[in-house]
C-alpha positions in Angstrom: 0.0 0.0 0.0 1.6 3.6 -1.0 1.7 5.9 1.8 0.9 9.5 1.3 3.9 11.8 2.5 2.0 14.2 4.5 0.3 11.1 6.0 1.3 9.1 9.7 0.7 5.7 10.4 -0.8 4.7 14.1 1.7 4.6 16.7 2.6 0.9 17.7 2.0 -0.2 21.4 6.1 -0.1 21.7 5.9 3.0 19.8 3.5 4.6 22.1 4.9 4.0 25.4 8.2 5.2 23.9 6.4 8.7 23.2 5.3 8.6 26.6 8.6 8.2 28.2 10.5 10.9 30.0 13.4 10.0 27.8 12.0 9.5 24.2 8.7 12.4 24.7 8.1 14.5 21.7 10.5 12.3 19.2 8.8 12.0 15.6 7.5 8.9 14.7 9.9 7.5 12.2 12.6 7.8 15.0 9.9 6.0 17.8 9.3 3.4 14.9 13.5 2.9 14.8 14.0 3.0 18.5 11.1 0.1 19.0 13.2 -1.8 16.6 16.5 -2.0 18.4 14.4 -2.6 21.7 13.8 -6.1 23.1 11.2 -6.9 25.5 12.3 -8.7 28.5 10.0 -9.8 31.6 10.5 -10.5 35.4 8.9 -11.6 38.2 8.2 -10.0 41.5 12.2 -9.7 43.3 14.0 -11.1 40.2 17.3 -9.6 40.1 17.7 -7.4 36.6 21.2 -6.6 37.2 23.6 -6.8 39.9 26.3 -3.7 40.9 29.4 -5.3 38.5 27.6 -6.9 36.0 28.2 -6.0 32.4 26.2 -3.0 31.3 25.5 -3.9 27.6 22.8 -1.3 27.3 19.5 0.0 29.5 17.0 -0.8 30.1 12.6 1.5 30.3 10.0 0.4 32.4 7.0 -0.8 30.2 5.1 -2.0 33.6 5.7 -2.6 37.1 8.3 -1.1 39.3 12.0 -1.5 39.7 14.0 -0.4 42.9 17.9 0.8 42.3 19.9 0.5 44.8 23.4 -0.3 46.6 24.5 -2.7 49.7 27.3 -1.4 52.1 29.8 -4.0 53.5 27.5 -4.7 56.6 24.5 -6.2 54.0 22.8 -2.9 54.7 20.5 -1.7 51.8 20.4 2.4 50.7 17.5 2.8 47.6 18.6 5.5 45.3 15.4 5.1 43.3 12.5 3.5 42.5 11.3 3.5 38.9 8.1 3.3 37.1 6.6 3.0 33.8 7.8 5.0 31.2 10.9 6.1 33.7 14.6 4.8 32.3 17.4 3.1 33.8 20.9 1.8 33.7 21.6 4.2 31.3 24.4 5.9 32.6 27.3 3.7 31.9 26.0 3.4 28.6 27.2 7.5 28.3 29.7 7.6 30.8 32.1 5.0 29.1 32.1 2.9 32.1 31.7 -1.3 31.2 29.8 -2.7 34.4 26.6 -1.0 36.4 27.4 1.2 39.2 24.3 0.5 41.4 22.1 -3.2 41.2 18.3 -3.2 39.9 15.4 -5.7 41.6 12.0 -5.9 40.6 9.7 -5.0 43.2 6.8 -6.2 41.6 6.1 -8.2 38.0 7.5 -6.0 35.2 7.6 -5.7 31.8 10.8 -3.9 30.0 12.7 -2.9 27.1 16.0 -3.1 26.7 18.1 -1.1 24.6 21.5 -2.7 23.7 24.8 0.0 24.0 25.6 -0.7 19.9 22.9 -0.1 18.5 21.4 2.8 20.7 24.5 4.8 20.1 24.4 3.9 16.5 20.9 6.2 16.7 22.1 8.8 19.4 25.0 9.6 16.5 22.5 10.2 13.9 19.7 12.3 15.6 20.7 15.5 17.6 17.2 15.5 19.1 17.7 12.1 20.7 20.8 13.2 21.9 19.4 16.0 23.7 16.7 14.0 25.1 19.4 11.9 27.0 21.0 15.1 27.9 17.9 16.5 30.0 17.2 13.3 31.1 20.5 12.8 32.8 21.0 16.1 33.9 17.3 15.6 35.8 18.8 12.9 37.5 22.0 14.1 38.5 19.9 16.9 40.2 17.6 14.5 41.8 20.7 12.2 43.4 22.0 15.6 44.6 18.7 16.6 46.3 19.0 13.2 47.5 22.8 13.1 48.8 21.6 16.6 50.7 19.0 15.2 52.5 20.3 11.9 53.8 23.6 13.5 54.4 22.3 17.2 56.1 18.5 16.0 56.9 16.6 14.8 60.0 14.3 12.0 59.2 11.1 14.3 59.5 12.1 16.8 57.3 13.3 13.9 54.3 9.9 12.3 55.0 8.2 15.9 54.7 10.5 16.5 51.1 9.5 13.3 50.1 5.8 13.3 50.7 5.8 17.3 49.0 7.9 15.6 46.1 5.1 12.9 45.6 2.7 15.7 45.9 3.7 17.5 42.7 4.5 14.3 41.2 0.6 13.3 41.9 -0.5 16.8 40.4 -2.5 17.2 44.2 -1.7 18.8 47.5 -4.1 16.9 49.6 -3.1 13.3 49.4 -1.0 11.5 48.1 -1.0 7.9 47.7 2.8 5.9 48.8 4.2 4.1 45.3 6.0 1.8 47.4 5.6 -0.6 50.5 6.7 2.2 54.0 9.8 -1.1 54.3 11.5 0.5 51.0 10.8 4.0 51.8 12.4 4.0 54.8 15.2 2.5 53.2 15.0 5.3 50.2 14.9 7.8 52.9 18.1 6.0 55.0 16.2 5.2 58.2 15.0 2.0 59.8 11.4 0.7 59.6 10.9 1.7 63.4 12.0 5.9 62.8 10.2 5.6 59.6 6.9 4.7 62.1 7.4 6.7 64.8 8.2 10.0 62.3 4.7 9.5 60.4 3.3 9.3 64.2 4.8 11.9 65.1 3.5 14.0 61.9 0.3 12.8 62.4 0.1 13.9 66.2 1.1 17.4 64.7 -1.9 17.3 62.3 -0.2 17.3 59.8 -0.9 14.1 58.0 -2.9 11.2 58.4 -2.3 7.6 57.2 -4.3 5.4 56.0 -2.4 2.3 54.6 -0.4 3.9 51.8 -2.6 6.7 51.5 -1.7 10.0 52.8 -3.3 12.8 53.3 -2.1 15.9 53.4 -3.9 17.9 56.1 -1.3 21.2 56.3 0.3 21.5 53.1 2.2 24.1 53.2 3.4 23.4 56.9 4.2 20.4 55.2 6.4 22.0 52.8 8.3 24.4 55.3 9.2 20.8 57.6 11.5 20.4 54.5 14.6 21.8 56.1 
C-alpha cells in the first residue's frame, strides 16, 4: 500500500509507550518506529534480580510495567535505595554515556514487570544520527544528576522528619495534588529510600500525624497542612 507523505501511520503499542517516556517524549515517529526496533522486550517476576552492581552494562534498560528499585549494599549487607522507577521512567543508562563497562548500582523488581532493553551498539548507533535524541538523553541525565543531589543533601544534612516531609511534598507534585498522596512503594522501602530504619520511619509518620499534619491510612496519605508540610522540608 503507498503511503501519502503528508500522511502518519498509528503509533505501535512499543511505539507509544516510547512517546510517553521521559526519555523519548516529543520524538517524531519514524525515530519512535527505529527506536522500537532496536528494543527487546524482556520480563521478570516479582524480586527477580535485573542486574547486579558489576555486572556488564550492555545497554538500559525503560520500564514498560511494574516497578523496579535501584539501589546499593554497604559492606555490613545494609540496603540504601537510590530510586525506585516506574513506567515510562529509564534506567541503567548511565554507563552506557559515561564510558564505564559494568553498572554502578544493582536493579530488583519489586513487583512483576515488563521492560525494554536497549542494547549499548545499536542505541549509540541512533544517538549519533539524531541530535534531538541526543538531547533528550542530555535533560534526562542532567534531571537525574539533580535528583541524586537533592538526594545526597538530604540523607547526608536532613533529620528523618524533614526527608519524609521532602519526600511526601515531592510525591505531591509528582501526583498533580496537595491533599493526598498515595505511597508508590511498600513504608519497608521507603524507609530505606529515605536512610532510616522501619521503626524511625513509624514513629516519624506518628509523630506527623500527632502534629496534624498528615494522616495515614495504609499507603494513602493525606495531606492535612500542606504548606506546613512544605516548610518541615529543612
Amino acid at each position: 500500500m503507498k503511503i501519502e507523505p503528508n500522511l502518519r501511520l498509528p503509533l505501535s503499542g512499543r511505539e507509544l509507550l516510547l512517546a510517553e517516556s521521559l526519555l523519548f517524549k516529543g520524538l517524531e515517529p519514524p525515530l519512535l518506529a527505529r527506536l522500537a526496533a532496536v528494543a527487546q522486550e524482556r520480563r521478570f517476576a516479582r524480586n527477580e534480580v535485573i542486574f547486579l552492581e558489576g555486572d556488564a552494562a550492555a545497554g538500559f534498560y525503560l520500564v514498560a510495567q511494574g516497578q523496579v528499585k535501584i539501589f546499593k549494599t554497604s559492606l555490613e549487607g545494609k540496603e540504601q535505595i537510590l530510586h525506585v522507577f516506574g513506567r515510562g521512567e529509564p534506567f541503567g543508562e548511565v554507563p552506557v554515556f559515561s564510558g564505564q563497562a559494568v553498572f554502578p548500582a544493582s536493579a530488583v523488581s519489586l513487583s512483576a514487570a515488563d521492560l525494554l532493553f536497549f542494547p549499548r551498539r545499536e542505541f549509540v548507533s541512533l544517538i549519533s544520527s539524531s541530535p534531538d535524541l541526543a538531547l533528550s538523553m542530555l535533560a534526562v541525565l542532567s534531571r537525574r544528576l539533580r535528583q541524586f543531589a537533592a538526594q545526597i543533601e538530604s540523607l547526608s544534612l536532613k533529620e528523618v522528619p524533614s526527608r519524609l516531609a521532602a519526600h511526601l511534598v515531592y510525591l505531591a507534585e509528582e501526583q498533580g495534588r496537595s491533599d493526598c498522596v498515595t505511597l508508590d512503594i511498600p513504608k519497608g522501602q521507603l524507609a530505606s529510600l529515605l536512610g532510616a530504619s522501619p521503626e524511625t520511619l513509624s514513629r516519624v509518620f506518628a509523630g506527623l500525624s500527632e502534629e496534624g499534619l498528615i494522616r495515614v491510612d495504609g499507603r494513602k496519605i493525606e495531606l492535612l497542612k500542606y504548606e506546613a508540610l512544605r516548610g518541615r522540608q529543612g
